[in-house]
PyMOL Python script that loads the backbone (N, CA, C, O; Angstrom):
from pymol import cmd

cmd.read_pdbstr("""\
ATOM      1  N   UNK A   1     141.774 101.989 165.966  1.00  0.00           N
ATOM      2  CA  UNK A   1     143.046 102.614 165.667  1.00  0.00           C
ATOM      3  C   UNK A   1     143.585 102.182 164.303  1.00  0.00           C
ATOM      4  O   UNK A   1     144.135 102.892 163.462  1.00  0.00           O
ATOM      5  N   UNK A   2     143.337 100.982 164.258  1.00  0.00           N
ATOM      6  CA  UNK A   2     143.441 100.434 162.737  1.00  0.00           C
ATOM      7  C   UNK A   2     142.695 101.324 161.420  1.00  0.00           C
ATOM      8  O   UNK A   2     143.165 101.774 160.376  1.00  0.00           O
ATOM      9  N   UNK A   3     141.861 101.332 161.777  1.00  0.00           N
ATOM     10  CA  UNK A   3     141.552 102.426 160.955  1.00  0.00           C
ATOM     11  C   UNK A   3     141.920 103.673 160.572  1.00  0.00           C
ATOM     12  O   UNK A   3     141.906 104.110 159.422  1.00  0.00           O
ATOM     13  N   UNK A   4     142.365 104.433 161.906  1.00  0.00           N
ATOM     14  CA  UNK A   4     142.655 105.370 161.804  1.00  0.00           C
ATOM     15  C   UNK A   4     144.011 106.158 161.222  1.00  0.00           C
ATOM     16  O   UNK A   4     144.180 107.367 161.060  1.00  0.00           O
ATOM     17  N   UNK A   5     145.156 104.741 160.899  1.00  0.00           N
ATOM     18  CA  UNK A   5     145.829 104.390 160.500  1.00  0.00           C
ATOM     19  C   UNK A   5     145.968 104.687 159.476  1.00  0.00           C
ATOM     20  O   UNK A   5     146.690 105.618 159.117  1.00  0.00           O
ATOM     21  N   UNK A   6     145.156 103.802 158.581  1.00  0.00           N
ATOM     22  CA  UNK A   6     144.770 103.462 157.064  1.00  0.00           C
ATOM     23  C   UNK A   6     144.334 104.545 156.747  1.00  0.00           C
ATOM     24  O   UNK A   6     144.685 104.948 155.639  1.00  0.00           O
ATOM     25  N   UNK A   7     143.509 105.338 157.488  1.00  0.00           N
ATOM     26  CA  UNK A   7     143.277 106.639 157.128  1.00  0.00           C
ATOM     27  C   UNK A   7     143.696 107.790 156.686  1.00  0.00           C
ATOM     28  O   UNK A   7     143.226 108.548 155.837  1.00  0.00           O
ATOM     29  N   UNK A   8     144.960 107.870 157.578  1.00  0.00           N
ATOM     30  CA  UNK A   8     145.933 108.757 157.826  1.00  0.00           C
ATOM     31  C   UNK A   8     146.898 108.579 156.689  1.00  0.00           C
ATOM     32  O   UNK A   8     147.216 109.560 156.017  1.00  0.00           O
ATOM     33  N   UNK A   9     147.404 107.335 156.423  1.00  0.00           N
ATOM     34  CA  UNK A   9     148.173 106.945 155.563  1.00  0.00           C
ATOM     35  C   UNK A   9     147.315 106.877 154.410  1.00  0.00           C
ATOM     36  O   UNK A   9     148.048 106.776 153.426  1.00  0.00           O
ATOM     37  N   UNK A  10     146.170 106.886 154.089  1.00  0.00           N
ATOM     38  CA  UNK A  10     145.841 107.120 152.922  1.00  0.00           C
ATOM     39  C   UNK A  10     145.803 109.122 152.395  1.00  0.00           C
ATOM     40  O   UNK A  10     145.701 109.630 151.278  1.00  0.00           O
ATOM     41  N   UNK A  11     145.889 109.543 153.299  1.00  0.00           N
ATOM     42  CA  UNK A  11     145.524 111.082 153.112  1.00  0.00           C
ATOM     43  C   UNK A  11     147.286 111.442 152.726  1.00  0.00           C
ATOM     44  O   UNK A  11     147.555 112.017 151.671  1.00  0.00           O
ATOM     45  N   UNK A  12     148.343 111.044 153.669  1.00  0.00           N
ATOM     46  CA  UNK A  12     149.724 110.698 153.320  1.00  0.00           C
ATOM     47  C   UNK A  12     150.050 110.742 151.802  1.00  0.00           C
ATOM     48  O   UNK A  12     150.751 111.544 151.186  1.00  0.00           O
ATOM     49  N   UNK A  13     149.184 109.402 151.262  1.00  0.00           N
ATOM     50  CA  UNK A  13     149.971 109.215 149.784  1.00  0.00           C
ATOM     51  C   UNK A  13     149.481 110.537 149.228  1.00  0.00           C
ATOM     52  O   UNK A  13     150.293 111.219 148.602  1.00  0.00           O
ATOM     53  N   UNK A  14     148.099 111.022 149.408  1.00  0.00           N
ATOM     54  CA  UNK A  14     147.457 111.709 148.633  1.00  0.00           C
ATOM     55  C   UNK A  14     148.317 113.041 148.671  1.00  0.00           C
ATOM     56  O   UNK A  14     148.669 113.473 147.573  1.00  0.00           O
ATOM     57  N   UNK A  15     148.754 113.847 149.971  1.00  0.00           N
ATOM     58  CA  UNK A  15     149.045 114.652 150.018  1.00  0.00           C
ATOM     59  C   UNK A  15     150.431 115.127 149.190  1.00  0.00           C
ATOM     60  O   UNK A  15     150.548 116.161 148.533  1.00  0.00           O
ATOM     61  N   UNK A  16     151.742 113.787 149.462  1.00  0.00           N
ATOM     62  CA  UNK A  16     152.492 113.122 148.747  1.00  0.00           C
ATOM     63  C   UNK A  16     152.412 113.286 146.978  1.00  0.00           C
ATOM     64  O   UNK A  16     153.273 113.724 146.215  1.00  0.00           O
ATOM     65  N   UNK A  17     151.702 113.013 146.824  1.00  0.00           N
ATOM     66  CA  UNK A  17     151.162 113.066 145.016  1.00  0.00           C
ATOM     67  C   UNK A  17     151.025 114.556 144.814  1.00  0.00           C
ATOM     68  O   UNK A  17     151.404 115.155 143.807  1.00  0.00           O
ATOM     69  N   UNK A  18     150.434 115.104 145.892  1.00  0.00           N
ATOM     70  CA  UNK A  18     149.955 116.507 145.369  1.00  0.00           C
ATOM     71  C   UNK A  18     151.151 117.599 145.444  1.00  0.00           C
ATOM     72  O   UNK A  18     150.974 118.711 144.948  1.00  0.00           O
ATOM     73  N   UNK A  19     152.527 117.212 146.156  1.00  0.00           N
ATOM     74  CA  UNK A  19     153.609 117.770 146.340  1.00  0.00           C
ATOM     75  C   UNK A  19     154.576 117.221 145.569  1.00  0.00           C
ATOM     76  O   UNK A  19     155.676 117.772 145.589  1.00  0.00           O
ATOM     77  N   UNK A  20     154.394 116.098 144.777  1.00  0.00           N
ATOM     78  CA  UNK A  20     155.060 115.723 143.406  1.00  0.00           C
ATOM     79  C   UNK A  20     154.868 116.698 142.499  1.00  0.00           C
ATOM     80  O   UNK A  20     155.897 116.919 141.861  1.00  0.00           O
ATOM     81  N   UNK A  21     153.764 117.502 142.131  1.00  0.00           N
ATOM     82  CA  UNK A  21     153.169 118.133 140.962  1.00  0.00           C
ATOM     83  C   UNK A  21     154.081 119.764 141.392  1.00  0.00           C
ATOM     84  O   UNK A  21     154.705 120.064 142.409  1.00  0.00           O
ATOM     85  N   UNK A  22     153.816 120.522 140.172  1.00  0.00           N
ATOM     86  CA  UNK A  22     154.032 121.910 140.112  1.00  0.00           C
ATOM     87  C   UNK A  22     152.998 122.442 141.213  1.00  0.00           C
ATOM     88  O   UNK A  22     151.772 122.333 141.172  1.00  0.00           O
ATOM     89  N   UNK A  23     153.830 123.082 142.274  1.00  0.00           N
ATOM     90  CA  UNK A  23     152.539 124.064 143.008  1.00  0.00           C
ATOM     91  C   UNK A  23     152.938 125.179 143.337  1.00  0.00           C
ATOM     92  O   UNK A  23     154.168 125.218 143.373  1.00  0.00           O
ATOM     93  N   UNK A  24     152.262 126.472 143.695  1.00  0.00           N
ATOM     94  CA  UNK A  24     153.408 127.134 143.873  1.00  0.00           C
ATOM     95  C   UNK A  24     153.678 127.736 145.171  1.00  0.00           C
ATOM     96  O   UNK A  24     152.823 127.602 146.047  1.00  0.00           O
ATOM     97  N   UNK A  25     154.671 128.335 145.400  1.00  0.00           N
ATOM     98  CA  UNK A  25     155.571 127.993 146.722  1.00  0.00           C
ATOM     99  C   UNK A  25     154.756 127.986 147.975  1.00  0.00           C
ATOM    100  O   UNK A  25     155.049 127.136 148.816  1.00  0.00           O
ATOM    101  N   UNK A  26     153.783 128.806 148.214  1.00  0.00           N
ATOM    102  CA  UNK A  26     153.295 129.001 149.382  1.00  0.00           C
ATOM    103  C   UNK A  26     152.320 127.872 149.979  1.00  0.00           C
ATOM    104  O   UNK A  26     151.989 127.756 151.159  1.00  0.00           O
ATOM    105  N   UNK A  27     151.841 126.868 148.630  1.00  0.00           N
ATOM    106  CA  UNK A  27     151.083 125.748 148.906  1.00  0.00           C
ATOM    107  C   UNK A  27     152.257 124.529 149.048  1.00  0.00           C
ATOM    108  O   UNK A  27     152.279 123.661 149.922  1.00  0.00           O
ATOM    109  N   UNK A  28     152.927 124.654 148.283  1.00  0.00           N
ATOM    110  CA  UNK A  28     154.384 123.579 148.074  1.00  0.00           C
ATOM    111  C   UNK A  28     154.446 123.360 150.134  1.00  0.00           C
ATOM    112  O   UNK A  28     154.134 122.378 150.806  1.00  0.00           O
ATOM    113  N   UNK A  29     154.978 124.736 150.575  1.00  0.00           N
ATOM    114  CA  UNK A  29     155.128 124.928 151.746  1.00  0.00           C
ATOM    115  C   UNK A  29     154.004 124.710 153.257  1.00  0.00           C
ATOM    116  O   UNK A  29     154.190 124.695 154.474  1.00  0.00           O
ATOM    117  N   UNK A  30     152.908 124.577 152.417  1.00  0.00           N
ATOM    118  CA  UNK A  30     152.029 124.362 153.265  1.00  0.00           C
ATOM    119  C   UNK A  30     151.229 122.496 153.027  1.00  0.00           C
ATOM    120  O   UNK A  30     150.234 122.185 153.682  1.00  0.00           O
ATOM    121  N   UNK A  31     151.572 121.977 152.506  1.00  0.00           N
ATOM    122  CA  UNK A  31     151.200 120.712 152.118  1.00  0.00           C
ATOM    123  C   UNK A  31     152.304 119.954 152.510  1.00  0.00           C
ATOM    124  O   UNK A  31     152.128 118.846 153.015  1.00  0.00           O
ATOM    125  N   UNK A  32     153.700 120.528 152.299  1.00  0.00           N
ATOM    126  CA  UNK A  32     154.946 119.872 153.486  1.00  0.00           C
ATOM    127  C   UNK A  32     154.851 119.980 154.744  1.00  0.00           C
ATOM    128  O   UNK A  32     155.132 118.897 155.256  1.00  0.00           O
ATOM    129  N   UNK A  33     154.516 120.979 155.719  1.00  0.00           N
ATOM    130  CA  UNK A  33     154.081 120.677 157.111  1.00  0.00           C
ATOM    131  C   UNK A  33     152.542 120.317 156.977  1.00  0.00           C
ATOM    132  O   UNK A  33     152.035 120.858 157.959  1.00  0.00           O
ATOM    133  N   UNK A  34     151.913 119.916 156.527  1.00  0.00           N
ATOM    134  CA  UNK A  34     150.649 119.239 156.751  1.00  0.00           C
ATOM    135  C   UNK A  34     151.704 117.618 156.897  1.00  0.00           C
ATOM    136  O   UNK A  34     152.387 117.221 157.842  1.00  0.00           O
ATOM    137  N   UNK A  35     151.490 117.106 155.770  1.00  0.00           N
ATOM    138  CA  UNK A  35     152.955 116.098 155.749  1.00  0.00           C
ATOM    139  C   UNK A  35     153.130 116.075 156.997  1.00  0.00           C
ATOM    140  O   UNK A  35     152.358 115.530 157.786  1.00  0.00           O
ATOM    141  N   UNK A  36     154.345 116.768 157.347  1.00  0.00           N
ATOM    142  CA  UNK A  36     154.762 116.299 158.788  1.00  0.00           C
ATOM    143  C   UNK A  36     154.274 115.916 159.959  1.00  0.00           C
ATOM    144  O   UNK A  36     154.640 114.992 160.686  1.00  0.00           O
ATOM    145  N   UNK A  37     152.917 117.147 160.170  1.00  0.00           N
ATOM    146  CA  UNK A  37     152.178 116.492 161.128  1.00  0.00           C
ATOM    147  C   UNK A  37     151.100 115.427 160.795  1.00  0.00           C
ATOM    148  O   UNK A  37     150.365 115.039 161.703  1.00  0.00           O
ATOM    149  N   UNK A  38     150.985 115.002 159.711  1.00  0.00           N
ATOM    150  CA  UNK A  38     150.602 113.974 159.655  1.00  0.00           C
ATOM    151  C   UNK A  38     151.639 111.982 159.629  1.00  0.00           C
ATOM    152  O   UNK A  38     151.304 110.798 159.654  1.00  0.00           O
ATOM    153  N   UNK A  39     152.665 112.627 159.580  1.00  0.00           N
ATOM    154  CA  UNK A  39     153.660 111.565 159.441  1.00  0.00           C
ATOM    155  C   UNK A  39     153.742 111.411 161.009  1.00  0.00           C
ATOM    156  O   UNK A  39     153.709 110.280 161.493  1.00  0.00           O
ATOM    157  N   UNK A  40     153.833 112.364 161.694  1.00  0.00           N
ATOM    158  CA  UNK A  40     153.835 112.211 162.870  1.00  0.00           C
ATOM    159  C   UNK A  40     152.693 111.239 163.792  1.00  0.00           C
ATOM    160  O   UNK A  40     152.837 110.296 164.569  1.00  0.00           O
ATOM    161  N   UNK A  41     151.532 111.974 163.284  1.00  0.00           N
ATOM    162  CA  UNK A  41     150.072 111.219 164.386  1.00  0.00           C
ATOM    163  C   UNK A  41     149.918 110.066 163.609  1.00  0.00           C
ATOM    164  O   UNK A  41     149.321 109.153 164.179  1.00  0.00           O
ATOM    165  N   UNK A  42     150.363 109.818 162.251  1.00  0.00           N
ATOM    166  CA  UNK A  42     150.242 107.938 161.497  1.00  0.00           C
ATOM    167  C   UNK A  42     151.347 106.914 162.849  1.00  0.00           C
ATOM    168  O   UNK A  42     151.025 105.901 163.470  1.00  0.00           O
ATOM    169  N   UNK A  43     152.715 107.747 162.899  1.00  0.00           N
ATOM    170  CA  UNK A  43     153.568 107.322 163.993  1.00  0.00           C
ATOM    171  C   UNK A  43     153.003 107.080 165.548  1.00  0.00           C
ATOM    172  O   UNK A  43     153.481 106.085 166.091  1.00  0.00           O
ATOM    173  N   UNK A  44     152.399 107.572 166.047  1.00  0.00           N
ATOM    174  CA  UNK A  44     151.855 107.657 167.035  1.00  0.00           C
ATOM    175  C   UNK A  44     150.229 106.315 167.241  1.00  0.00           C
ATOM    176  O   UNK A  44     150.037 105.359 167.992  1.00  0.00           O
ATOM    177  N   UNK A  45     149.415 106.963 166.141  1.00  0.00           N
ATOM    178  CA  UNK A  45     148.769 105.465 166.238  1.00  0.00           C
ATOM    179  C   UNK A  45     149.460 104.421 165.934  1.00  0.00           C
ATOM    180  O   UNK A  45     149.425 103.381 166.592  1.00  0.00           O
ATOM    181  N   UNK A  46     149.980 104.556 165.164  1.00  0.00           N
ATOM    182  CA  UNK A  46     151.032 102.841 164.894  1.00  0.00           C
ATOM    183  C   UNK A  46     151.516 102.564 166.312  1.00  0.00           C
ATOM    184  O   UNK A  46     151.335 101.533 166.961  1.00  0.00           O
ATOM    185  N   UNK A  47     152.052 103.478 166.614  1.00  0.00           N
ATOM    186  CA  UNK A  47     152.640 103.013 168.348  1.00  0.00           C
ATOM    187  C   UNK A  47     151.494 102.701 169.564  1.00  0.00           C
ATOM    188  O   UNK A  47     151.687 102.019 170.571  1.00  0.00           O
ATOM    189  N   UNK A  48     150.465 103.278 169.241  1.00  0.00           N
ATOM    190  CA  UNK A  48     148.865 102.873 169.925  1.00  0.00           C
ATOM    191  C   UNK A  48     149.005 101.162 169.490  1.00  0.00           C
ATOM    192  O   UNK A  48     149.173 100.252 170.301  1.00  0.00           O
ATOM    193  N   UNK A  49     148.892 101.025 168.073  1.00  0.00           N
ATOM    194  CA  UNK A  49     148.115  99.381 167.672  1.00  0.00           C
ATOM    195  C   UNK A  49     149.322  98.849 168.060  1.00  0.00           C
ATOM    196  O   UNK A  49     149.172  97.632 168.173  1.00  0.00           O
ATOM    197  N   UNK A  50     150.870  99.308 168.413  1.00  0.00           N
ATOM    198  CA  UNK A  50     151.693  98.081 168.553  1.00  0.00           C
ATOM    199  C   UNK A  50     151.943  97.400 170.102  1.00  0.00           C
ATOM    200  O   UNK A  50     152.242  96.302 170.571  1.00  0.00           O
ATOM    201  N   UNK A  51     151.557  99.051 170.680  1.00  0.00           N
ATOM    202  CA  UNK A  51     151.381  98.816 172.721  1.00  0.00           C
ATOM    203  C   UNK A  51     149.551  98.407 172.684  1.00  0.00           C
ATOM    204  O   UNK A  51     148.963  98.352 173.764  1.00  0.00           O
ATOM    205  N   UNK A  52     148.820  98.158 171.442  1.00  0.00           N
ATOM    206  CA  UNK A  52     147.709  98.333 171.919  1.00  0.00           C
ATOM    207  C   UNK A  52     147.146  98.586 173.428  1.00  0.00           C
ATOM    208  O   UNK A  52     146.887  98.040 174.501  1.00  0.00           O
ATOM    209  N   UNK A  53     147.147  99.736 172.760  1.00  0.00           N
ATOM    210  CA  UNK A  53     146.434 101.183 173.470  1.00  0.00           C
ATOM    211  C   UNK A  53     145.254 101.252 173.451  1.00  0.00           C
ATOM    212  O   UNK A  53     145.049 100.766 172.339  1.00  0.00           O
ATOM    213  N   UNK A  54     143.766 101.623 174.056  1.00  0.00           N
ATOM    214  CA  UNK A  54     142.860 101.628 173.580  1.00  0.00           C
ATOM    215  C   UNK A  54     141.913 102.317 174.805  1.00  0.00           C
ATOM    216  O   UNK A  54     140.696 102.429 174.655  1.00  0.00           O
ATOM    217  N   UNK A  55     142.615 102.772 176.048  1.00  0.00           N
ATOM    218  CA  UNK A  55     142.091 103.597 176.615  1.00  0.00           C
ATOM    219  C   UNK A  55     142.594 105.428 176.412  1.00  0.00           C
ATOM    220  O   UNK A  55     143.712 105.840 176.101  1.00  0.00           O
ATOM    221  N   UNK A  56     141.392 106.217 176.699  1.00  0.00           N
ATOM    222  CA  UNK A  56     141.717 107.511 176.358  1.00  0.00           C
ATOM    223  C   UNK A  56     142.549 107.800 178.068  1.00  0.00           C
ATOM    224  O   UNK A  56     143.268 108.798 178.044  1.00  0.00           O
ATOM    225  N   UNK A  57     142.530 107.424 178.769  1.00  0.00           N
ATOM    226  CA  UNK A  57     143.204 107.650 179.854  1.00  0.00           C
ATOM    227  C   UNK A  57     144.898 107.219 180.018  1.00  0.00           C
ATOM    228  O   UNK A  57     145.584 107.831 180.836  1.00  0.00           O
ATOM    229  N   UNK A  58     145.347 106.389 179.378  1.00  0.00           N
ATOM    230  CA  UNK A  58     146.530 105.758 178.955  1.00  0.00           C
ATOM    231  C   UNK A  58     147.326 107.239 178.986  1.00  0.00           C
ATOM    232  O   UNK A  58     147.152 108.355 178.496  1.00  0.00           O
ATOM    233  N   UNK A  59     148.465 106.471 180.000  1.00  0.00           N
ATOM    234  CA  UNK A  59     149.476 108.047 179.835  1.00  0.00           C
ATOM    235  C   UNK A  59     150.333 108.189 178.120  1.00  0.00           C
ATOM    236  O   UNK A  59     150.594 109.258 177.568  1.00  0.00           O
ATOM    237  N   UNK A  60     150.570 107.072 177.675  1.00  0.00           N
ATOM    238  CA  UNK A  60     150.984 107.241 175.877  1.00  0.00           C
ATOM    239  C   UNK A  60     149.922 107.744 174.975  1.00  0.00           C
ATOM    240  O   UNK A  60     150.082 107.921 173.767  1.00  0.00           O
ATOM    241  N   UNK A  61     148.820 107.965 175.638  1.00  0.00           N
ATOM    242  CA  UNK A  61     147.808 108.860 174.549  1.00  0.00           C
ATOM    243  C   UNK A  61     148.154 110.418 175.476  1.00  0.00           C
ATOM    244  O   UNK A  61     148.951 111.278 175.101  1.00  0.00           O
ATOM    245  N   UNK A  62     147.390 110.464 176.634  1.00  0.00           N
ATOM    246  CA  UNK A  62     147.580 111.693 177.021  1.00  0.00           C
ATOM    247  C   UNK A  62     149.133 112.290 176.612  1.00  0.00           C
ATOM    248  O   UNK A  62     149.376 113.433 176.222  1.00  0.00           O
ATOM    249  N   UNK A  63     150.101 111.189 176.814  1.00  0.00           N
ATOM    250  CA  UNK A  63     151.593 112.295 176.226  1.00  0.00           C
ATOM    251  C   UNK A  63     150.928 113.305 174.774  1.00  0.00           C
ATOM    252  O   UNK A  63     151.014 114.533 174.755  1.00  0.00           O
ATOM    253  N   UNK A  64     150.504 112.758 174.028  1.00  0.00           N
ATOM    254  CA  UNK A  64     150.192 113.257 172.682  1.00  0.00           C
ATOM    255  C   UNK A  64     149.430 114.173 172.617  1.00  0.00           C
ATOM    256  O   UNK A  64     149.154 114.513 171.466  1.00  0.00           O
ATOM    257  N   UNK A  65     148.739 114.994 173.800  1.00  0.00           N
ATOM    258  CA  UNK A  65     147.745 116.057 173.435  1.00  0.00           C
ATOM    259  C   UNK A  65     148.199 116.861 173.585  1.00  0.00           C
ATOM    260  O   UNK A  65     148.884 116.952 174.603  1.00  0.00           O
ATOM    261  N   UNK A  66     148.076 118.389 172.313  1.00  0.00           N
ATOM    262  CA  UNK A  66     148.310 119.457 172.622  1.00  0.00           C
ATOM    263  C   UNK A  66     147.729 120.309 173.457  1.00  0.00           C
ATOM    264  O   UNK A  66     148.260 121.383 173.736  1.00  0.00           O
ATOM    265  N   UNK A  67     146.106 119.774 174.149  1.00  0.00           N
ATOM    266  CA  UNK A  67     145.369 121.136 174.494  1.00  0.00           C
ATOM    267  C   UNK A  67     144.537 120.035 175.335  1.00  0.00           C
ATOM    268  O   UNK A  67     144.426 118.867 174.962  1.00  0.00           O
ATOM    269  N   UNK A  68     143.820 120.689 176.819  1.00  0.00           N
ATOM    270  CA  UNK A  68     143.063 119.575 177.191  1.00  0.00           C
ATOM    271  C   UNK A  68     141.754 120.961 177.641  1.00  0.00           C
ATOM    272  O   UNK A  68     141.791 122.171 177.864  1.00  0.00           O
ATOM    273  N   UNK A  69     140.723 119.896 177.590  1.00  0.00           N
ATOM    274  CA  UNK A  69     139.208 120.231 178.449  1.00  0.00           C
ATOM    275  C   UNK A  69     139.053 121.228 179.772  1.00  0.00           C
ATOM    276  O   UNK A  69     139.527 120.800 180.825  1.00  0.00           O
ATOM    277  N   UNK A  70     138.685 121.979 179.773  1.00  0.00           N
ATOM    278  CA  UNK A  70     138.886 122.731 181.079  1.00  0.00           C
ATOM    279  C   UNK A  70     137.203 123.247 180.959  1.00  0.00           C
ATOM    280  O   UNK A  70     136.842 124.281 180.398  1.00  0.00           O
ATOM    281  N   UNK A  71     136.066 121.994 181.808  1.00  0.00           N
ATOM    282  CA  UNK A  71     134.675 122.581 182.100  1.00  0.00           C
ATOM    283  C   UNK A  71     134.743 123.914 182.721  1.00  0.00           C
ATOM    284  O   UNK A  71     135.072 124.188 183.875  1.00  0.00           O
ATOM    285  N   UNK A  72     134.312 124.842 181.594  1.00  0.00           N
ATOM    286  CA  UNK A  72     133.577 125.846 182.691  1.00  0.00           C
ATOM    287  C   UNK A  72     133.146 125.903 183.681  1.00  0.00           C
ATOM    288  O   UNK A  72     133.823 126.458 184.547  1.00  0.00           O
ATOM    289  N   UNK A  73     131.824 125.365 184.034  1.00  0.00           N
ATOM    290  CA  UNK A  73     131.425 125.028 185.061  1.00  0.00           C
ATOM    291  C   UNK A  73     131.759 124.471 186.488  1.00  0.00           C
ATOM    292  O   UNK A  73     131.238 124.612 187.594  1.00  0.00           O
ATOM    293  N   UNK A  74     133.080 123.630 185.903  1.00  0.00           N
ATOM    294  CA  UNK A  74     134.381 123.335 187.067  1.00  0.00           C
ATOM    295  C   UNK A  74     134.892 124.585 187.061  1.00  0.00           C
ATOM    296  O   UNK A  74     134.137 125.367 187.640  1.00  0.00           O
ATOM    297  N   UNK A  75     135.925 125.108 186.614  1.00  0.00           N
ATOM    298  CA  UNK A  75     136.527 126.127 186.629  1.00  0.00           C
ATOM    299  C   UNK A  75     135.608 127.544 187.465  1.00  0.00           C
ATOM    300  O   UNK A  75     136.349 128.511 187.643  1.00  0.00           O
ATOM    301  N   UNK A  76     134.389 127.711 187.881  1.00  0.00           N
ATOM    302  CA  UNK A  76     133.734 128.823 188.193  1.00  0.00           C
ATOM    303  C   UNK A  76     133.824 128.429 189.446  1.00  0.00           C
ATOM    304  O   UNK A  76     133.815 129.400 190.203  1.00  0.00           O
ATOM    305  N   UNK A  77     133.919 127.258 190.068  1.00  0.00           N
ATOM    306  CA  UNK A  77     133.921 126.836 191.166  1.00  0.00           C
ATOM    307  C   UNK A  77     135.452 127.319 192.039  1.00  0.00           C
ATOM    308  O   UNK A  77     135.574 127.321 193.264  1.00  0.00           O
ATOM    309  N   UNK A  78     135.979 127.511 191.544  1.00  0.00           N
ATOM    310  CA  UNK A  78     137.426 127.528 192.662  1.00  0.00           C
ATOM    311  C   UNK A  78     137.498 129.094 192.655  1.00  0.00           C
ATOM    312  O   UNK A  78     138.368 129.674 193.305  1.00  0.00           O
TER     313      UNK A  78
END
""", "prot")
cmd.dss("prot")
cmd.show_as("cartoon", "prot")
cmd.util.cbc("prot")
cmd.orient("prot")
């Protein structure tokens, strides 16, 4: 998670720098909600490494998913 962190927050500054510069509006606008949802999931692992978190079953990870797994193969069954 540490990593993933550093990661995130490194793509942050970058994105950051690139919305300092002249761009024009429709990228301006689209590099600010990238931003956000990335300010967001840096927030979220930080809150992973501070409850260290480290199972995918953990109800503070599952809160965070937008979309889950649904096997076919289960699903043909009912």
């Amino acid at each position: 998670m540490k990593d993933t962190f550093r990661y995130i927050d490194g793509r942050l500054n970058t994105l950051i720098n690139k919305v300092r510069n002249k761009l024009p509006k429709l990228e301006h606008l689209k590099v600010i909600n990238i931003i956000t949802i990335d300010v967001h999931s840096r927030d979220c692992v930080d809150n992973f490494n501070i409850k260290k978190i480290a199972e995918a079953e953990s109800f503070t990870w599952l809160a965070q998913l937008k979309f889950y797994w649904e096997n076919k193969a289960d699903s043909d069954m009912h």
